[in-house]
Backbone as CSV, one residue per row, in Angstrom:
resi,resn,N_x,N_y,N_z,CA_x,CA_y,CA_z,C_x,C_y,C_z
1,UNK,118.815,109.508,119.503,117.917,108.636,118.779,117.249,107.675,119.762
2,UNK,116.335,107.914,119.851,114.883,106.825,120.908,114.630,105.122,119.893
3,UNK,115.165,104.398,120.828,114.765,102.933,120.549,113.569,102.667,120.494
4,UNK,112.751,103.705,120.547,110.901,103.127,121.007,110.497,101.881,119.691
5,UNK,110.226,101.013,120.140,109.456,99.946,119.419,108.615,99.908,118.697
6,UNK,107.970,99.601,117.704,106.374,99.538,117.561,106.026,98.399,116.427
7,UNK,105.083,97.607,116.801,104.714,96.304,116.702,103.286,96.941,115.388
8,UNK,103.875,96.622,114.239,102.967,96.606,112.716,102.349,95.471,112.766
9,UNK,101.079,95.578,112.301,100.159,94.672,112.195,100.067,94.830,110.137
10,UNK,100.372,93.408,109.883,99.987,93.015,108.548,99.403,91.939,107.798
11,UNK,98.852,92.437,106.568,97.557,91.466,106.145,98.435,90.480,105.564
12,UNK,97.830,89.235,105.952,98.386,87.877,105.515,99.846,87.254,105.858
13,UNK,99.943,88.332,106.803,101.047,87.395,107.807,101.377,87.960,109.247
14,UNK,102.325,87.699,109.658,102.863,87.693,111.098,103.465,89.519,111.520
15,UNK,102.845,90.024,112.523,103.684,91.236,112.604,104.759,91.349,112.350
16,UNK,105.432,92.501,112.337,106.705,93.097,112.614,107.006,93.660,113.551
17,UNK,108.022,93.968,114.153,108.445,94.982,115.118,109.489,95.430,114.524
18,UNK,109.305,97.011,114.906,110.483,98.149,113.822,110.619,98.682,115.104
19,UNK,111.744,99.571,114.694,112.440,100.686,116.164,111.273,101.796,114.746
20,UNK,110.861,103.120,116.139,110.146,103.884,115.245,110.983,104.788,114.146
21,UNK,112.254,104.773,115.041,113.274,106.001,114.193,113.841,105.760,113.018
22,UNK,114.229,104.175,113.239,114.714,103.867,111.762,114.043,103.788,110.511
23,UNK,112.180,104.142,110.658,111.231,103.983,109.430,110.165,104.870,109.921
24,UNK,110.890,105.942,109.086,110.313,107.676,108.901,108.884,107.541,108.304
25,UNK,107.659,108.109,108.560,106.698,108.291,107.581,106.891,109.065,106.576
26,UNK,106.721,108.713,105.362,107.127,109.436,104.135,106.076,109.884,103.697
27,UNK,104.714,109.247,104.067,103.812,109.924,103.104,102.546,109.080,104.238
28,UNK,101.270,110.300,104.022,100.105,109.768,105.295,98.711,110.578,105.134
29,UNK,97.774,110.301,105.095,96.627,110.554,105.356,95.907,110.310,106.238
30,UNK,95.097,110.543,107.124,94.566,110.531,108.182,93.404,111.326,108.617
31,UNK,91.838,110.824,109.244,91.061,111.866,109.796,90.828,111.205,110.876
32,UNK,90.024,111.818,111.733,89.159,111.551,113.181,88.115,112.043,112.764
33,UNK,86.931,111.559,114.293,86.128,111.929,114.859,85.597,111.546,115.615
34,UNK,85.141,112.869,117.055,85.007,112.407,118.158,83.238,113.402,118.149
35,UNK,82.426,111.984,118.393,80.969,112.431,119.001,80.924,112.852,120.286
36,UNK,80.454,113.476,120.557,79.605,113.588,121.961,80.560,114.316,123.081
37,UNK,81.348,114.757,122.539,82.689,115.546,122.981,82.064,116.708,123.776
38,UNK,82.599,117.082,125.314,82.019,118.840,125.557,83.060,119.253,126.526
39,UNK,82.866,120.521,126.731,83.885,120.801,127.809,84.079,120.230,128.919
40,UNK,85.160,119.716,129.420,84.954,118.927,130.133,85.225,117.016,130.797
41,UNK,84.464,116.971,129.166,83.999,115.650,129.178,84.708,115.201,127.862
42,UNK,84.965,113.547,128.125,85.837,112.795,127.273,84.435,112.654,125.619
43,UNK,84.901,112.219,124.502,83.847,111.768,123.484,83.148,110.297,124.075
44,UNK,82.000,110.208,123.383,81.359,109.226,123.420,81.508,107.999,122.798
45,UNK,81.820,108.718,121.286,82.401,107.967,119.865,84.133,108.318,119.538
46,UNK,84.444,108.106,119.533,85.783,108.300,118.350,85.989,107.036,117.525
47,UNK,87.037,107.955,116.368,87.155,107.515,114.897,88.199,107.706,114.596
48,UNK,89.082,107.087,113.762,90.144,107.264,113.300,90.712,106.134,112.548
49,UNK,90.781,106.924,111.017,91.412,106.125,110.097,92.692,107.258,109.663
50,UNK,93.480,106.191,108.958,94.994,106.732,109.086,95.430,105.247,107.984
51,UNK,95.557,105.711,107.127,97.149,105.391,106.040,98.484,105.819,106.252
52,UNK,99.365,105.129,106.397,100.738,106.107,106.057,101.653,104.832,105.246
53,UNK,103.039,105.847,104.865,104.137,105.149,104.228,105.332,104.978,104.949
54,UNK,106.138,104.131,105.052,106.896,104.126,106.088,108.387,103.723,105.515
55,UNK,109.562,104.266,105.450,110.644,103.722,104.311,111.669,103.653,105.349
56,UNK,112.515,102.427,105.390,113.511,102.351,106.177,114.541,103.303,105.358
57,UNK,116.071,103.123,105.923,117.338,103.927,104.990,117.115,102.689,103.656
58,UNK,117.259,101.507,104.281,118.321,100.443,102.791,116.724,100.156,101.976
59,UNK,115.888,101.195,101.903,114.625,101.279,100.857,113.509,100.659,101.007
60,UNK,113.437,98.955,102.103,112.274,98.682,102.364,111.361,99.513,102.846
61,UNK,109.967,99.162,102.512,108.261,100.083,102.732,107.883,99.285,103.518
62,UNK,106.675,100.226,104.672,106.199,99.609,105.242,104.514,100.425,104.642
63,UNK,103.623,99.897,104.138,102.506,100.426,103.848,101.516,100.245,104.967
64,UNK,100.877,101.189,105.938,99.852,100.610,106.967,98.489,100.925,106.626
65,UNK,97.249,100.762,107.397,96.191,100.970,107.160,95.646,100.754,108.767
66,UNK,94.951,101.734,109.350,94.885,101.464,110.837,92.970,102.230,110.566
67,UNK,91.537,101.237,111.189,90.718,101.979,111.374,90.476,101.318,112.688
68,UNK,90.261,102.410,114.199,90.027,102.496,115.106,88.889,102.796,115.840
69,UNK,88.010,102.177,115.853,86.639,103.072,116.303,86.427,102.246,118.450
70,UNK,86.071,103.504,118.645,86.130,103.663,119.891,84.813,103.923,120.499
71,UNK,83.932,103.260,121.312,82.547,103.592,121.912,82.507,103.914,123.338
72,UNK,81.402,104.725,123.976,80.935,104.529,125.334,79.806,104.176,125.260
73,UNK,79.202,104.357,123.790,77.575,103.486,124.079,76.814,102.407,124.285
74,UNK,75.958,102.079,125.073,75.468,100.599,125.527,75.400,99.707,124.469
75,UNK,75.358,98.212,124.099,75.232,97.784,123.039,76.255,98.232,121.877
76,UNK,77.030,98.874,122.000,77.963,99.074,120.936,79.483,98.421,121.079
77,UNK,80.089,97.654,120.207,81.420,97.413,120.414,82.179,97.777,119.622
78,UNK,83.699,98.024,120.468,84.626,99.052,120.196,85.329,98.143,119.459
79,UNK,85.843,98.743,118.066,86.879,97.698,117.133,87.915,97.925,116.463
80,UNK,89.094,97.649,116.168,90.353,97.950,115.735,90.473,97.291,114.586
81,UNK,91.186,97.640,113.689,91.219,96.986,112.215,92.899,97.244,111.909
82,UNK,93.386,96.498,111.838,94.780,96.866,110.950,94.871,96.033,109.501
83,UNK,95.994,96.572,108.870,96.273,96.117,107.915,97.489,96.531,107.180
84,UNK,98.493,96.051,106.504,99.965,96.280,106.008,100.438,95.578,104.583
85,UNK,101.444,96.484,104.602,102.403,95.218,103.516,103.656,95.605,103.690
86,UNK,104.389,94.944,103.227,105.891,95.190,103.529,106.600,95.194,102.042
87,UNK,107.400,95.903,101.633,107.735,96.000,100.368,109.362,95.972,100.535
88,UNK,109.766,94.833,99.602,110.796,94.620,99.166,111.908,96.070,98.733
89,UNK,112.634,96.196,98.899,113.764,97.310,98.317,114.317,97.090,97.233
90,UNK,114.207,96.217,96.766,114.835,95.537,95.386,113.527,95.499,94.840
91,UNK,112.145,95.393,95.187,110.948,95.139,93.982,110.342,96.014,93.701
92,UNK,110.611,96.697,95.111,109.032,98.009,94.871,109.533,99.227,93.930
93,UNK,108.306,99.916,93.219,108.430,100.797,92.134,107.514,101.851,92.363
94,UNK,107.625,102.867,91.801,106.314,104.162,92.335,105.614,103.961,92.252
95,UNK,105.158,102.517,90.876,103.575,102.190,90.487,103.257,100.955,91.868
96,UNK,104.274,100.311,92.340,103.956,99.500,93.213,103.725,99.569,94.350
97,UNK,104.256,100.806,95.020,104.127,101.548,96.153,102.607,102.302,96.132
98,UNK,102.223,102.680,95.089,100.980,103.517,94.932,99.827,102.118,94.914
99,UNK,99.977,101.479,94.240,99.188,99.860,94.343,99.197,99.202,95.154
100,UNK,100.528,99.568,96.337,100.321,99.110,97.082,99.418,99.667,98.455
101,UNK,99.449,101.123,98.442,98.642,101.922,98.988,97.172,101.248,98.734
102,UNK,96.835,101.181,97.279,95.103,101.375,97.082,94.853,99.658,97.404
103,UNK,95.514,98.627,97.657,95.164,97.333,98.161,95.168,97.484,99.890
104,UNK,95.694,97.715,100.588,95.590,98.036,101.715,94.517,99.168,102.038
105,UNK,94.300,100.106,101.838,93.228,100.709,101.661,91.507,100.422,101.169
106,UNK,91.962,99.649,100.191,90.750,98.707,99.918,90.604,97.581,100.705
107,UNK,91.345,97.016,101.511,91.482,95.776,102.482,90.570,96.268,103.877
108,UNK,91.096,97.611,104.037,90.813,97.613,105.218,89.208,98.330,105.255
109,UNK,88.676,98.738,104.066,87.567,99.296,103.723,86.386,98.212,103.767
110,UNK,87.425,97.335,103.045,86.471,96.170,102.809,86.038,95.408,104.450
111,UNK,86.928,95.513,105.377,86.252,94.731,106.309,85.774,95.766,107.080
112,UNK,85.776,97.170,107.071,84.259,98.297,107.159,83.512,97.733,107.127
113,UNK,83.163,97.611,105.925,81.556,97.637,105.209,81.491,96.038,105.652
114,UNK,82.220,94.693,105.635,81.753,93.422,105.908,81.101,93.594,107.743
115,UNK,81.534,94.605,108.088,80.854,94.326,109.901,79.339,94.962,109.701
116,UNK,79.355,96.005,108.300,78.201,96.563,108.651,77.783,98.001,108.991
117,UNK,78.859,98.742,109.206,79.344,99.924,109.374,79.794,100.968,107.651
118,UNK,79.707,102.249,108.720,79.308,103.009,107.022,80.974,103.514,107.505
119,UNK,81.213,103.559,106.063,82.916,104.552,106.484,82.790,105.674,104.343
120,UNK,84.049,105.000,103.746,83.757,105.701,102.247,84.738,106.640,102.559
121,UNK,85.499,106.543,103.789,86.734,107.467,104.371,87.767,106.975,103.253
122,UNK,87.942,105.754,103.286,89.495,105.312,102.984,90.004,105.494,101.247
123,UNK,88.508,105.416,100.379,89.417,105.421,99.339,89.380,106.765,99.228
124,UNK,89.114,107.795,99.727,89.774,109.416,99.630,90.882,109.689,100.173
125,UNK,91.177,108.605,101.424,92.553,108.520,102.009,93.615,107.838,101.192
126,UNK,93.440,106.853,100.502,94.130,106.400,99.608,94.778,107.384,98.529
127,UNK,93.743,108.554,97.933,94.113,109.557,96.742,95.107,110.439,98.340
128,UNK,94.680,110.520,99.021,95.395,111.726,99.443,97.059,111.291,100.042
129,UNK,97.025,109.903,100.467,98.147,109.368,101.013,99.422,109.171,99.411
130,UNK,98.510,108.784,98.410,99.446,108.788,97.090,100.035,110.361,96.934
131,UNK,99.446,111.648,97.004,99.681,112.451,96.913,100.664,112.912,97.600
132,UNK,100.612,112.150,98.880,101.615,112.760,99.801,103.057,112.580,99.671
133,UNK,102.815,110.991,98.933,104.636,110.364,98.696,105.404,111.531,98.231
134,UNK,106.542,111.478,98.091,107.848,112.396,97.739,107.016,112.534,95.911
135,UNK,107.644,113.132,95.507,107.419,113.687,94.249,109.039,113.243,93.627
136,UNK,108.461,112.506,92.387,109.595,112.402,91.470,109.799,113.354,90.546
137,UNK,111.272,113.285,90.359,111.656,114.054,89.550,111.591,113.776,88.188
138,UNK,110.902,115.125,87.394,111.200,114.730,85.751,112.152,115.651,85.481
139,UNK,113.427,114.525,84.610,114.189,115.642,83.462,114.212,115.545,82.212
């Protein structure tokens, strides 16, 4: 088991730092894209948005929201966006975990479109990251 670290960025408060092993992704959506890409040669543009779910053993969530955009073009700047929540083990519920998905998702959409930039990625990432969670059982 690898101690590797990794430092969560979340909305409306102070990071976290988790070991990666002890908080499995349970559930994730994610695309790229890289402009100007050729044999050879590195992209010009890259892109990358990414949701996931993150569940320790004793049930706390970690909900993320990561959009990354990456430039080589003149006049253009390169920008990182995070966004999180952390969910209680004693509060969270399937409806709260899924709500909690589409607020983070909408958080991080929302400061998309406030810079000015076109995206319309995230709330399809949102349906697809709900989809991904574990499936409950009906009996």
């Amino acid at each position: 088991m690898s101690d590797k670290k990794k430092k969560i960025a979340l909305t409306g408060r102070a990071p976290v730092l988790i070991v990666e092993d002890d908080w499995p992704v349970i559930a994730s959506a994610s695309e790229n894209d890289r402009h100007g890409a050729q044999i050879g040669n590195d992209p010009n543009q890259e892109t990358d948005w990414v949701i996931e779910v993150r569940e320790h053993q004793d049930g706390r969530m970690l909900v993320l929201a990561l959009y990354d955009y990456s430039t080589l073009y003149q006049d253009e700047k390169s920008v990182s966006l995070r966004g999180g929540e952390l969910l209680d083990s004693f509060t969270h519920t399937s409806a709260g975990i899924v709500a909690a998905i589409q607020r983070v998702g909408a958080a991080i959409e929302a400061r998309i479109l406030s810079r000015g930039d076109e995206s319309g990625v995230f709330p399809r990432l949102v349906e697809e990251c709900i989809a991904d969670l574990p499936a409950e059982e009906l009996v």
